[in-house]
Rosetta silent file (secondary structure, phi, psi, omega in degrees, C-alpha in Angstrom):
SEQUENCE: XXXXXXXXXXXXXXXXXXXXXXXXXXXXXXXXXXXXXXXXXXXXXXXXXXXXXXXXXXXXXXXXXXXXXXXXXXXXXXXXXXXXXXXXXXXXXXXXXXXXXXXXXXXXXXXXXXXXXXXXXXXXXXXXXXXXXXXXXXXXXXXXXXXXXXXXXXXXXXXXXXXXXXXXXXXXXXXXXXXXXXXXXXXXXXXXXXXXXXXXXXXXXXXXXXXXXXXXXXXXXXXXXXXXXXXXXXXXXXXXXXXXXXXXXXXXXXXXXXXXXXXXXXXXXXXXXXXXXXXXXXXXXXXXXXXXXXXXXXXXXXXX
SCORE:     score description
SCORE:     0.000 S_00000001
   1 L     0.000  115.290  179.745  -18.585    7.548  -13.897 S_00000001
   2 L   -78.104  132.078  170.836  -21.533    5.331  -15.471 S_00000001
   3 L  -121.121   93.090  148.425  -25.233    6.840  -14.137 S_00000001
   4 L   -87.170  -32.292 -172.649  -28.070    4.404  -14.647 S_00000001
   5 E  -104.953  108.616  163.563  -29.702    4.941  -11.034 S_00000001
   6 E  -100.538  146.757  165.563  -30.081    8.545   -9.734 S_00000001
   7 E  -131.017  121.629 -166.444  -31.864    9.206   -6.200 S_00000001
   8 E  -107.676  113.955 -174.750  -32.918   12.288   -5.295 S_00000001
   9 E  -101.064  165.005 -167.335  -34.710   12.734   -1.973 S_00000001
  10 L  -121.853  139.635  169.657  -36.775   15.636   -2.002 S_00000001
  11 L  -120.802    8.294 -179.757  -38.884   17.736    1.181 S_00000001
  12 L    98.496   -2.214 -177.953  -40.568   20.040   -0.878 S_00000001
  13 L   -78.732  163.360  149.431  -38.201   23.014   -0.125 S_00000001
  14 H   -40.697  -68.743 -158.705  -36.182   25.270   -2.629 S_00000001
  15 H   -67.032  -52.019 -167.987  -32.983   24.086   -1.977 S_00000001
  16 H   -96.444   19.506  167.972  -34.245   20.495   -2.877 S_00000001
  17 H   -87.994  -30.695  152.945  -36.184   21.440   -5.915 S_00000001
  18 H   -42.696  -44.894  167.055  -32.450   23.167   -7.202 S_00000001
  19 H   -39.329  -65.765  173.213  -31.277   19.463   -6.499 S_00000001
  20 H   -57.369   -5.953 -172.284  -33.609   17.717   -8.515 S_00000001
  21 H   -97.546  -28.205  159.968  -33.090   19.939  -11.409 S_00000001
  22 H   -54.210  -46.746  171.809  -29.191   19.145  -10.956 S_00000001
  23 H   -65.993  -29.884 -178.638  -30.498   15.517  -10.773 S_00000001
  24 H   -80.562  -58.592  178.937  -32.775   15.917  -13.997 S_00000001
  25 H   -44.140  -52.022  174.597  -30.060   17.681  -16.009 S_00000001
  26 H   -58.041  -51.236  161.419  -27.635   14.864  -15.243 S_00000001
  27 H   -31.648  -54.206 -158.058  -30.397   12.344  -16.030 S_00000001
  28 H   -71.533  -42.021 -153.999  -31.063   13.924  -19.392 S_00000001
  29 H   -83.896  -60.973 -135.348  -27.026   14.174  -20.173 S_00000001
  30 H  -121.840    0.789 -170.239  -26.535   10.343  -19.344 S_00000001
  31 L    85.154   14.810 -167.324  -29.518    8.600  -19.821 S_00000001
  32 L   -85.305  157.720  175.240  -30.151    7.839  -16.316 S_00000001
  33 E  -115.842  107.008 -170.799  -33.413    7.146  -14.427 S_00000001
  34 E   -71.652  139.995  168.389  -34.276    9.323  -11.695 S_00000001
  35 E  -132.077  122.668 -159.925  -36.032    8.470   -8.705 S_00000001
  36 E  -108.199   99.883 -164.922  -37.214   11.426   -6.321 S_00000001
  37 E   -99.816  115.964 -179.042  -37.564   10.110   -3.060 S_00000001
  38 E  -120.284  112.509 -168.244  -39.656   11.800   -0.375 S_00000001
  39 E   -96.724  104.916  142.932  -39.266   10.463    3.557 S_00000001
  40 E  -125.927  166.926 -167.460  -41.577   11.202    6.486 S_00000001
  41 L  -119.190  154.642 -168.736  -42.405   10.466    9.917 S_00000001
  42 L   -80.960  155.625 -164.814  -46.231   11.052   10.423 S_00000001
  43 L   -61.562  -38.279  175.836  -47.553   13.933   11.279 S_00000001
  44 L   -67.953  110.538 -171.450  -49.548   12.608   14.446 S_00000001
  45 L   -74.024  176.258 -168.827  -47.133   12.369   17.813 S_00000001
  46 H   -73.846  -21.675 -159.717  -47.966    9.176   19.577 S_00000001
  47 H   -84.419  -54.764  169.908  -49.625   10.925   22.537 S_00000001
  48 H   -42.153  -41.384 -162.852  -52.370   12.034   19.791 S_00000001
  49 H   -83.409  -21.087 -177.524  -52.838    8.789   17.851 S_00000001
  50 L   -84.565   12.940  163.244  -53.366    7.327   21.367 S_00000001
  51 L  -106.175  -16.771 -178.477  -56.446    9.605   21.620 S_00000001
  52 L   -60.876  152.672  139.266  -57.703    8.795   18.601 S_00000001
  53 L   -47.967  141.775  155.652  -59.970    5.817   17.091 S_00000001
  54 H   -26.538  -78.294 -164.894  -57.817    3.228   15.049 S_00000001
  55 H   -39.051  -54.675 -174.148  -60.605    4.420   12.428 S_00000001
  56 H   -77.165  -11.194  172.965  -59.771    7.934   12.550 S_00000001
  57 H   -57.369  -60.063 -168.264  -56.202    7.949   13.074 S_00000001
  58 H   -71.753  -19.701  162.377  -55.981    5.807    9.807 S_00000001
  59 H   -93.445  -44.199  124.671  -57.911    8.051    7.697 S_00000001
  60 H    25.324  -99.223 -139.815  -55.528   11.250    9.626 S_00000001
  61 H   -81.524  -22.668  173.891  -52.683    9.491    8.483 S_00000001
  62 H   -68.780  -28.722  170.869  -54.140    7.995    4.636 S_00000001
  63 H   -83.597  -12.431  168.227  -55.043   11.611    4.014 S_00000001
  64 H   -53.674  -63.831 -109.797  -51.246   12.828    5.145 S_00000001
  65 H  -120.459  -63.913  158.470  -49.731   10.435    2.888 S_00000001
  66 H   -59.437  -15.825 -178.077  -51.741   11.274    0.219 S_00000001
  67 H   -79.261  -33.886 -171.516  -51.358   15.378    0.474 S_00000001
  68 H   -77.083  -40.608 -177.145  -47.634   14.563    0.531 S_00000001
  69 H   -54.627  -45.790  172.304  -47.671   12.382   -2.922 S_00000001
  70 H   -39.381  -46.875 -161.506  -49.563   15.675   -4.486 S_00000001
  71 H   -61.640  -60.492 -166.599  -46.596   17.627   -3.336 S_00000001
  72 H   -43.065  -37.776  177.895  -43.981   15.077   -4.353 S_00000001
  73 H   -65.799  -55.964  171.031  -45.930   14.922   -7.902 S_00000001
  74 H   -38.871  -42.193 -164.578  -46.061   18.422   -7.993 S_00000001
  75 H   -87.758  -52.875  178.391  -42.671   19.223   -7.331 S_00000001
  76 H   -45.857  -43.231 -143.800  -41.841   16.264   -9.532 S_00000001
  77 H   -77.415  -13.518  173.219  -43.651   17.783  -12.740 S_00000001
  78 H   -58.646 -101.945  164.118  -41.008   19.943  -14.579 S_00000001
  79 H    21.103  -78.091 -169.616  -38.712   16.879  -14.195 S_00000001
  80 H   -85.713   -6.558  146.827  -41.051   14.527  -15.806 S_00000001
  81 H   -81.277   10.636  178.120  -42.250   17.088  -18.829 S_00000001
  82 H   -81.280  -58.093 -174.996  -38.883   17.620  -19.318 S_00000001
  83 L   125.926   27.060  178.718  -38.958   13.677  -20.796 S_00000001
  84 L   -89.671  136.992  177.576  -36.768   12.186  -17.719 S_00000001
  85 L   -81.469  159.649 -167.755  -37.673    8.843  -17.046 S_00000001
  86 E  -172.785  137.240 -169.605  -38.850    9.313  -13.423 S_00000001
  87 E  -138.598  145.904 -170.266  -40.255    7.380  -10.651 S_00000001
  88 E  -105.807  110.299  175.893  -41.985    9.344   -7.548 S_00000001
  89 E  -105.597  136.904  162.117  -41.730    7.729   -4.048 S_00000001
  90 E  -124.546  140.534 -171.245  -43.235    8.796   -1.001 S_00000001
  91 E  -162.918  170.219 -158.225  -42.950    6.389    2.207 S_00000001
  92 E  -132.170  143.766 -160.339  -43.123    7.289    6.046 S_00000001
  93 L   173.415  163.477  152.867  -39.891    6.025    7.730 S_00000001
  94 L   -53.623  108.619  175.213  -36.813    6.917    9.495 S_00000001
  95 H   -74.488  -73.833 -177.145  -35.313    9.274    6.555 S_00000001
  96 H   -14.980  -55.706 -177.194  -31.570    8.086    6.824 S_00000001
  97 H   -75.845  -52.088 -142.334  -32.384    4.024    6.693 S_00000001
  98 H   -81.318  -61.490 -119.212  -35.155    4.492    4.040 S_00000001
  99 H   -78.560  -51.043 -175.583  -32.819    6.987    2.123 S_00000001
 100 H   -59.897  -56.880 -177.918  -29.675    4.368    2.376 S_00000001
 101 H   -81.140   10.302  119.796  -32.065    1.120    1.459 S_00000001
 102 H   -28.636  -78.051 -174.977  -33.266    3.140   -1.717 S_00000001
 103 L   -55.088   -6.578  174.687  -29.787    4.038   -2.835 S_00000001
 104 L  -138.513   20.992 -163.602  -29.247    0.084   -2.591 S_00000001
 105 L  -104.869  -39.477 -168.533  -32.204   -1.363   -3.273 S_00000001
 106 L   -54.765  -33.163  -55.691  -32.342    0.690   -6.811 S_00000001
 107 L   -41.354  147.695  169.879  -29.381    0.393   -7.188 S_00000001
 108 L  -126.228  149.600 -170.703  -28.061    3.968   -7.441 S_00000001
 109 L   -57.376  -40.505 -153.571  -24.892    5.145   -9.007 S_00000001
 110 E  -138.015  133.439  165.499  -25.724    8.962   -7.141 S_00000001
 111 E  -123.494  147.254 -175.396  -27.497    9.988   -4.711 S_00000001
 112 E  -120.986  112.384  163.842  -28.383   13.983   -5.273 S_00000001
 113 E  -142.926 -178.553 -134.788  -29.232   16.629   -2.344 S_00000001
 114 E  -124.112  104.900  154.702  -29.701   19.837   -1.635 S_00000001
 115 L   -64.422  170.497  161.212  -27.941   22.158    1.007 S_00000001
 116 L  -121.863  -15.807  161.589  -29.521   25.290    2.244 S_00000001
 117 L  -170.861 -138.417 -155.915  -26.511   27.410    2.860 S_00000001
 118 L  -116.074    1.803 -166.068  -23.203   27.807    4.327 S_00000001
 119 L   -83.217    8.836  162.871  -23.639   27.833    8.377 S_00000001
 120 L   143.179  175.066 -172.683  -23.141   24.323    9.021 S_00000001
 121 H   -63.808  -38.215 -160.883  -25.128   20.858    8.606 S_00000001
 122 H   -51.752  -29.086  177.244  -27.559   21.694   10.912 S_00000001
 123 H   -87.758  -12.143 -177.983  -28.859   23.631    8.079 S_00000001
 124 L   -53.316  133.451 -173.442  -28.831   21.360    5.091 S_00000001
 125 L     1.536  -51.812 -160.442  -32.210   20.684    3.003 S_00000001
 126 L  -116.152   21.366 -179.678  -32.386   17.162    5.207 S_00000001
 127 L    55.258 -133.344 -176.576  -30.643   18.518    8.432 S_00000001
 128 H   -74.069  -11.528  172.965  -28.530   16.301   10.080 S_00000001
 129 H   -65.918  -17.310  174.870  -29.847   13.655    7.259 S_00000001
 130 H   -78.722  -61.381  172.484  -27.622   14.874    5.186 S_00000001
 131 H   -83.049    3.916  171.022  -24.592   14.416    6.521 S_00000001
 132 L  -119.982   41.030  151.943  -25.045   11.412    8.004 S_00000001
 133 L   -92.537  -66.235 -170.341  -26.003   10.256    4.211 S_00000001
 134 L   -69.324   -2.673  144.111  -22.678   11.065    2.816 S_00000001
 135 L   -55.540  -67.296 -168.445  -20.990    9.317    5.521 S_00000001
 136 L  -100.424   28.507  177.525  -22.836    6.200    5.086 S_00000001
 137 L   -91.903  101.379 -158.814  -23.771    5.989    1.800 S_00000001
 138 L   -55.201  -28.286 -150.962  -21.791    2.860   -0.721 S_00000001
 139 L  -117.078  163.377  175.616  -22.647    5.127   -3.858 S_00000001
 140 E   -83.496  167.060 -156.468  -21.148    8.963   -4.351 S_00000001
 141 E  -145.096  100.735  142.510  -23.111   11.884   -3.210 S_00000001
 142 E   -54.026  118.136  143.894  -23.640   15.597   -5.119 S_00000001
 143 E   -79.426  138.479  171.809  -24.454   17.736   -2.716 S_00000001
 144 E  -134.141  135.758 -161.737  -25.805   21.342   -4.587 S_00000001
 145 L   -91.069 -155.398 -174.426  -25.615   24.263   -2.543 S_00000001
 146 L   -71.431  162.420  173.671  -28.655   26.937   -2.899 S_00000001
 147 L   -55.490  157.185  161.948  -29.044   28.553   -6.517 S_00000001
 148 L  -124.143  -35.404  138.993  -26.785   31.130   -7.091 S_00000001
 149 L  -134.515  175.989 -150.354  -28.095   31.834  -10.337 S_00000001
 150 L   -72.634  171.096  160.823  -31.207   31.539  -12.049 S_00000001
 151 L    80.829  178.827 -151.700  -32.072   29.341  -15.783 S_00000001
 152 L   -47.783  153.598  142.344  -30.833   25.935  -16.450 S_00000001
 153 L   -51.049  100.857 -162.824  -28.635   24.064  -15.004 S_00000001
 154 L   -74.446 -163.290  177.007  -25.208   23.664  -16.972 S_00000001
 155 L   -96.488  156.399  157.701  -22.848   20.796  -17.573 S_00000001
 156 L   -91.049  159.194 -179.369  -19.544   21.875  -15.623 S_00000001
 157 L   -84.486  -24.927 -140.964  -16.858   23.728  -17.051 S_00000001
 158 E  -163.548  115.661  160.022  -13.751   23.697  -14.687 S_00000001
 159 E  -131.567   99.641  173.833  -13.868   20.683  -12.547 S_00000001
 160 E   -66.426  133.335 -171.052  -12.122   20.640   -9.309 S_00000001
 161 E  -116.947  139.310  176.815  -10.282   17.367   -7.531 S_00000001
 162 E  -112.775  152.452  170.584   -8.311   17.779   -4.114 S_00000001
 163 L  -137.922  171.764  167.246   -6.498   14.220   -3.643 S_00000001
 164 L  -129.483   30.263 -149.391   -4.238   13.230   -1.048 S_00000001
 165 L    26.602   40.034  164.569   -2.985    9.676   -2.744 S_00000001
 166 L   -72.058  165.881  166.509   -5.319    8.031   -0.615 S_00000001
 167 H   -62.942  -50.720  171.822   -7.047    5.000   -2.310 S_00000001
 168 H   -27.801  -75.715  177.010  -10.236    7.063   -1.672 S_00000001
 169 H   -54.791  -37.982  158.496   -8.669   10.351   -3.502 S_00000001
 170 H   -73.783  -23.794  179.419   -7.701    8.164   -6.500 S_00000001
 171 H   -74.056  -37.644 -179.844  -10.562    6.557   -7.022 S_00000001
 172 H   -79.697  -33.905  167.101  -12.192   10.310   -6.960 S_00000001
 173 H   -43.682  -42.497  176.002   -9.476   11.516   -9.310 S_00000001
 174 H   -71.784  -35.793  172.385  -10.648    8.771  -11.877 S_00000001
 175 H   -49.534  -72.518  162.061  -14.093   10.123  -11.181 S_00000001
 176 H   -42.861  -37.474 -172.117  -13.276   13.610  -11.892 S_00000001
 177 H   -90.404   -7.236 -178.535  -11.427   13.041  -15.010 S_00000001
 178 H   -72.366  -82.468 -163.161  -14.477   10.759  -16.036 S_00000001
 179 H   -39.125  -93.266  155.165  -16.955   13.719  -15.504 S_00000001
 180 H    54.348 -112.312  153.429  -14.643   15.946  -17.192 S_00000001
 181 H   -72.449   -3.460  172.733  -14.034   14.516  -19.764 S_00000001
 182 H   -85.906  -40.415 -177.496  -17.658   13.842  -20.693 S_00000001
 183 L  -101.821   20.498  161.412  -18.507   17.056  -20.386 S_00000001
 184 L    92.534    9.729 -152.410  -15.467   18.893  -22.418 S_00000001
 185 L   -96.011  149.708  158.088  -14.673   20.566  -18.867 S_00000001
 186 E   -67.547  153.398 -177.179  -10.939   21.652  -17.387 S_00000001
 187 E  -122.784  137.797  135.684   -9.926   19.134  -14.555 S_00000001
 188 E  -144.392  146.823 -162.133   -7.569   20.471  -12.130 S_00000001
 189 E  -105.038  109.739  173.624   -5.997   18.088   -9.481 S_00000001
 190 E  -106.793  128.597  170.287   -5.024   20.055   -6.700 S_00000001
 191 E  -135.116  136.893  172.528   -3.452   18.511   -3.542 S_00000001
 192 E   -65.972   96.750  175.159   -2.987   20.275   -0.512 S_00000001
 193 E  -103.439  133.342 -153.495    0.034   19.809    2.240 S_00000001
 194 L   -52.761  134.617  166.789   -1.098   20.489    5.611 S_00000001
 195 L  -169.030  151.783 -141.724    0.972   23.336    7.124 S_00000001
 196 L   -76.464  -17.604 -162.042    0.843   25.959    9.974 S_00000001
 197 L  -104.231  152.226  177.993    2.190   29.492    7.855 S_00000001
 198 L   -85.492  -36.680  172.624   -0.369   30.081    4.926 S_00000001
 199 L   -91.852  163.337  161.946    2.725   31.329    2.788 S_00000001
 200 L   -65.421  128.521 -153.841    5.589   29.401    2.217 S_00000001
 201 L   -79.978 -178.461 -158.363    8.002   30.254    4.833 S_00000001
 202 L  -135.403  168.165 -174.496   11.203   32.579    4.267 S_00000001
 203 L   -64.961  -42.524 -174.821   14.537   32.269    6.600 S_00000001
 204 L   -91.826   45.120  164.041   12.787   35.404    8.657 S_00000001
 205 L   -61.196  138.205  165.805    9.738   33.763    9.901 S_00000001
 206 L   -67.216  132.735 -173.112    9.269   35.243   13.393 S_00000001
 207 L    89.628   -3.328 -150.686   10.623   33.552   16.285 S_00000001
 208 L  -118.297   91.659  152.020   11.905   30.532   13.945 S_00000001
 209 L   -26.768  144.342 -165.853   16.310   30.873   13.964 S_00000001
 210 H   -69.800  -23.531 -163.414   17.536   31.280   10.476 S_00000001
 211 H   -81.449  -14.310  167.720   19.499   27.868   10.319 S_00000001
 212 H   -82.499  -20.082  163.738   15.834   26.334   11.288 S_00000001
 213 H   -70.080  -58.694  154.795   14.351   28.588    8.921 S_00000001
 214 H   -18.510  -51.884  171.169   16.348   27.581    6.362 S_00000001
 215 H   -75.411  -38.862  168.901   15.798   23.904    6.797 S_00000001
 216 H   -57.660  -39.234 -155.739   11.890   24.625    6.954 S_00000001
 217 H   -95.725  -61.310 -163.247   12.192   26.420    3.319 S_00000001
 218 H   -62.908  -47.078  161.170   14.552   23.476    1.751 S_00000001
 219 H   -37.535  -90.050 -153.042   11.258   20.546    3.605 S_00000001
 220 H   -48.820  -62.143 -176.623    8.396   22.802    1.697 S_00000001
 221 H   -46.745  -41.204 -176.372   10.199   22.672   -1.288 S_00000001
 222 H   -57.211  -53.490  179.031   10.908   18.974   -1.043 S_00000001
 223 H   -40.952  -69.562 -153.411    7.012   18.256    0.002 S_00000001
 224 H   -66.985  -38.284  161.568    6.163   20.292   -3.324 S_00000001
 225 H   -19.735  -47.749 -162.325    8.680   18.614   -5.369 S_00000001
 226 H   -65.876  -92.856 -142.605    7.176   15.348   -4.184 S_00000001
 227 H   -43.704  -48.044  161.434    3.509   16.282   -4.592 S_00000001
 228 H   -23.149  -88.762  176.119    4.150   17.797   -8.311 S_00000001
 229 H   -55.236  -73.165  160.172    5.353   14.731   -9.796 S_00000001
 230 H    -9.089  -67.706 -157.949    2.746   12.931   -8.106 S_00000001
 231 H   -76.785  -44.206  162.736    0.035   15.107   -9.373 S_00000001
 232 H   -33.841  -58.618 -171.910    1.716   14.938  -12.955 S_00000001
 233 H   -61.656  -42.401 -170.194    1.602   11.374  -13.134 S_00000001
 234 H   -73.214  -58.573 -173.593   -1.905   11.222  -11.833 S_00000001
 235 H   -50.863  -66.018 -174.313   -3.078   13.886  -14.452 S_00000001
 236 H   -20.954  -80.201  -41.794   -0.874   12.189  -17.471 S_00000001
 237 L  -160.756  -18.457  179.133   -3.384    9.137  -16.463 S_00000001
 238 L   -86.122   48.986 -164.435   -6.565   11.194  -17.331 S_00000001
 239 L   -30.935  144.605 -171.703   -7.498    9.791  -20.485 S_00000001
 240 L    61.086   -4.699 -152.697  -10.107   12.601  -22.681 S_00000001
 241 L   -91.420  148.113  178.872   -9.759   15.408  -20.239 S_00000001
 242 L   -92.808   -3.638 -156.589   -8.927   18.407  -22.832 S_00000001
 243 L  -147.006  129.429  120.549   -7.225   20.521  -20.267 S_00000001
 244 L  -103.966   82.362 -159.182   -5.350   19.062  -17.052 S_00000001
 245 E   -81.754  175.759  169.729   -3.707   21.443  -14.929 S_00000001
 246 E  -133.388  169.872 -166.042   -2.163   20.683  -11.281 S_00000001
 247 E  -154.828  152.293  170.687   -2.002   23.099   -8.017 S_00000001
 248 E  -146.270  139.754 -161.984   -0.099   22.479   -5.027 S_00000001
 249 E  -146.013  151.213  167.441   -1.187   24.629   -1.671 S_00000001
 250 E  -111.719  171.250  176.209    0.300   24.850    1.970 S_00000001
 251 L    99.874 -153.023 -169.793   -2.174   25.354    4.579 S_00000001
 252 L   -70.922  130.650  150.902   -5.996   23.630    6.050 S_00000001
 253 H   -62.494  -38.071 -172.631   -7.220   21.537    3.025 S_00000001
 254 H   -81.765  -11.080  174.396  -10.452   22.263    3.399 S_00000001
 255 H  -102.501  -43.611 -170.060   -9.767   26.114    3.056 S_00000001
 256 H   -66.968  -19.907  170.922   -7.202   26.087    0.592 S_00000001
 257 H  -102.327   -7.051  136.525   -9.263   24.171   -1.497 S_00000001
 258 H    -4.193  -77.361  174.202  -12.304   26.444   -1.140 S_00000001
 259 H   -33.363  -99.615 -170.166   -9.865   29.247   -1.941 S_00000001
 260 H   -32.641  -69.064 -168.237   -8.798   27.372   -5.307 S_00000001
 261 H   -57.574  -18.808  171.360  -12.430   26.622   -6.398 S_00000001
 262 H   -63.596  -79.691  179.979  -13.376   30.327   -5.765 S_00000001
 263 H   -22.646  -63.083 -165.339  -10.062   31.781   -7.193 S_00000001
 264 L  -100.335   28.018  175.907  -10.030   29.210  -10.462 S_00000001
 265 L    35.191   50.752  178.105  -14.007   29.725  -10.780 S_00000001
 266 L   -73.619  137.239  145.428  -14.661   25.382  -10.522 S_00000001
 267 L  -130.413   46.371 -178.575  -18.490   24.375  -10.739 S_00000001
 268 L   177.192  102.551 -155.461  -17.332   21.177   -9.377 S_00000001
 269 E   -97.604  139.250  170.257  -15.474   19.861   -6.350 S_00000001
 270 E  -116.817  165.202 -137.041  -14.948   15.801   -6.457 S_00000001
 271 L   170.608  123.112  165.641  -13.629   14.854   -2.916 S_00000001
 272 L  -126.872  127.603 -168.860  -12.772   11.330   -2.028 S_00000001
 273 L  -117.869  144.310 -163.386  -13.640   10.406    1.459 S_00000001
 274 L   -65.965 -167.838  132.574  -12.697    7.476    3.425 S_00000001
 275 L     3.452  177.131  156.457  -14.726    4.866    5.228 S_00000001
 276 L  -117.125   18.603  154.123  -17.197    4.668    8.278 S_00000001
 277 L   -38.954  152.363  122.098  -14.362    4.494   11.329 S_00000001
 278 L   -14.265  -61.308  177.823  -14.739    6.547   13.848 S_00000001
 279 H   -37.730  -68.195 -173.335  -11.253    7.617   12.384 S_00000001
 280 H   -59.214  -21.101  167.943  -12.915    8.373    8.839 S_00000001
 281 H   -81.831  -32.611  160.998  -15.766   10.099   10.440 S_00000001
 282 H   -20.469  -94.630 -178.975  -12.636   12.630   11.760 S_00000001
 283 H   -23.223  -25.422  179.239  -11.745   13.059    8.684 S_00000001
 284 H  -112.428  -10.059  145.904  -14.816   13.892    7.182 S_00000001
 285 H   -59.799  -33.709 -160.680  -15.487   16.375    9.835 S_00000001
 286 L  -110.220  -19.694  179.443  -12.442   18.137    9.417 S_00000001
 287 L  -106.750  -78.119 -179.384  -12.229   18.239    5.395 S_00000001
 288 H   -77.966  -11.941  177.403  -15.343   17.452    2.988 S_00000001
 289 H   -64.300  -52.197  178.512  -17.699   18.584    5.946 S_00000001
 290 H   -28.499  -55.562 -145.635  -16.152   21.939    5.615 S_00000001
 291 H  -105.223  -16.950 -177.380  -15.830   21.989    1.807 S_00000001
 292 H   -83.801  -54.215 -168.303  -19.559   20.792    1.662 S_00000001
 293 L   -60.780  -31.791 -150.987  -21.078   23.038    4.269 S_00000001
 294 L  -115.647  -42.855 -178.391  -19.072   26.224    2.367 S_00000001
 295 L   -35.004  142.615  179.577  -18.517   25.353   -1.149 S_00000001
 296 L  -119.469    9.283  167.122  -20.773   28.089   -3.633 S_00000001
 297 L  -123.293  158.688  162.579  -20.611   24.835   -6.247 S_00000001
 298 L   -27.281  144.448  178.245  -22.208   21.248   -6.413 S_00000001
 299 E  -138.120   74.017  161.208  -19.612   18.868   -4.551 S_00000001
 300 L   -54.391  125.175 -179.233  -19.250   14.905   -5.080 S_00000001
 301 L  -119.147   92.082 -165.250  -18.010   12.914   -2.536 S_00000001
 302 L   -91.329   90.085 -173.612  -16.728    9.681   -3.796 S_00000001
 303 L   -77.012  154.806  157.968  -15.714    6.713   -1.006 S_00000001
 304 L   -93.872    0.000    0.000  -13.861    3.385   -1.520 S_00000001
C-alpha cells in the first residue's frame, strides 16, 4: 500500500495523541506527509450568540479558534520535532463532512484514529464520528485502540487478514501482504466459515441423529477443504511476505478472528469491508464493527 497522504484527526485526548504517533511512525517509515486534522462546532449554542453583539460574539468565537490551534500545535509538537513533514488544521464544521472532504481533498491514502476502549462506538476518540468515518470513507482507515504499552511505536510483526473471497477481502489481502512485506512481518490469512457449534461437530452432537451427524462432519470438512486451497492460492500470490501461514475457523467471524489475533499475538488486523448499502452497513455492524470496537491491536479497514 503506497502512503503519500496521511490524515489524522485529532481532539486533544489520549487516545488520539496514541493515533498520531501511529500516524507519525508510519509517516517516518514511508515518507508520507501527515496532516492532523482538528474539527469543531463552536463553543457558543445559538441561544447565546443570539444574546450577544455581532462584535463580541466574533471576538468569543476568534479567541476559541485560536485556543484550539495552541492545542492542535501543541499536541502536534513531538510529531513535527520528530522531522515529519506535517501540516496542522483546525476548522469549525460538522466533523464527519469536514473529516471526509479532507481525506479527498488531500488526497489521503489513510486516514488514522484513535479508539478509547472496547465498550462499543459510542466510546471511540470521535464518538459516533468514528464509525460513521470508516463506513464512508473512499481511502482505508487504522483505527488504534488505547496504548497498551508505553515507548515507541513499532512496525508490525505478525500481521493478521480475515478474507471471505469477497472483492473487498482481496483487495485487503493484497494490502496485508503489501504491509507485511514492507515491514519483514508474518502475514496470516485466516478465513472464517460461519457456523452454529464452536467445535467441529462429531456424530454425537446432542439432539442431531447420527446419520445427520455424520453428514454435518463430511459438509465441515468439505467447507475446509474448499477454504484451504483457496487460502493457499491466495497466500502463494503474496509476493515478499517472508512467512505466510493460513487458518481456517468455524464459528462468528468477528470472534473467531479476535480469538486468532489474541491467540497468534497479531499487531495488525486488515479487514476488507464492503460498500455504503444499507446491506454493507449490516455487514459492517456485524463483523469489522465488532473486531474494531474489541481488537487490543491497530485495525485497517480496506473497502472496494
Amino acid at each position: 500500500m503506497t502512503l503519500t497522504r496521511i490524515l489524522c484527526p485529532i481532539d486533544f485526548s489520549e487516545a488520539s495523541s496514541h493515533a498520531l504517533e501511529h500516524a507519525a511512525v508510519l509517516c517516518t517509515r514511508t515518507g508520507a506527509r501527515l496532516t492532523a486534522l482538528h474539527v469543531f462546532m463552536p463553543m457558543l449554542a445559538l441561544a447565546d450568540a443570539a444574546a450577544l453583539a455581532p462584535a463580541t460574539f466574533d471576538a468569543v468565537a476568534a479567541a476559541d479558534l485560536q485556543s484550539r490551534r495552541e492545542r492542535a500545535d501543541a499536541q502536534c509538537r513531538p510529531v513535527r520535532e520528530a522531522g515529519v513533514a506535517l501540516d496542522v488544521v483546525v476548522t469549525v464544521g460538522q466533523p464527519v463532512p469536514a473529516i471526509l472532504d479532507h481525506a479527498t481533498a488531500l488526497p489521503a491514502d489513510l486516514i488514522v484514529m484513535g479508539t478509547h476502549g472496547t465498550s462499543g462506538f459510542e466510546h471511540l476518540v470521535l464518538g459516533s464520528v468514528t464509525e460513521k468515518v470508516l463506513r464512508k470513507a473512499a481511502c482505508p482507515v487504522l483505527t488504534v485502540p488505547p496504548r497498551v504499552h508505553a515507548g515507541a511505536v513499532a512496525p508490525p510483526t505478525h500481521v493478521l487478514c480475515a478474507v471471505d473471497f469477497s472483492d473487498c477481502s482481496q483487495k485487503a489481502a493484497v494490502a496485508a501482504a503489501g504491509l507485511a512485506a514492507e515491514a519483514g512481518a508474518r502475514l496470516t490469512l485466516l478465513h472464517v466459515i460461519e457456523w452454529p457449534w464452536h467445535e467441529p461437530p462429531t456424530p454425537l452432537i446432542d439432539g442431531v441423529p447420527a446419520a445427520q451427524a455424520a453428514a454435518l462432519v463430511d459438509y465441515h470438512r468439505y467447507l475446509e477443504a474448499g477454504a484451504v486451497e483457496r487460502l493457499k492460492a491466495l497466500a502463494a500470490s503474496s509476493a515478499g511476505v517472508r512467512e505466510a501461514a493460513t487458518r481456517v475457523r468455524f464459528g462468528k467471524a468477528y470472534a473467531e478472528t479476535l480469538a486468532v489475533a489474541e491467540a497468534d499475538g497479531a499487531d495488525l488486523i486488515v479487514l476488507g469491508v464492503r460498500g455504503r448499502s444499507a446491506l454493507d452497513i449490516g455487514f459492517f455492524g456485524s463483523t469489522a464493527n465488532h473486531v474494531v470496537r474489541a481488537a487490543a491491536c491497530p485495525v485497517l479497514t480496506v473497502r472496494v
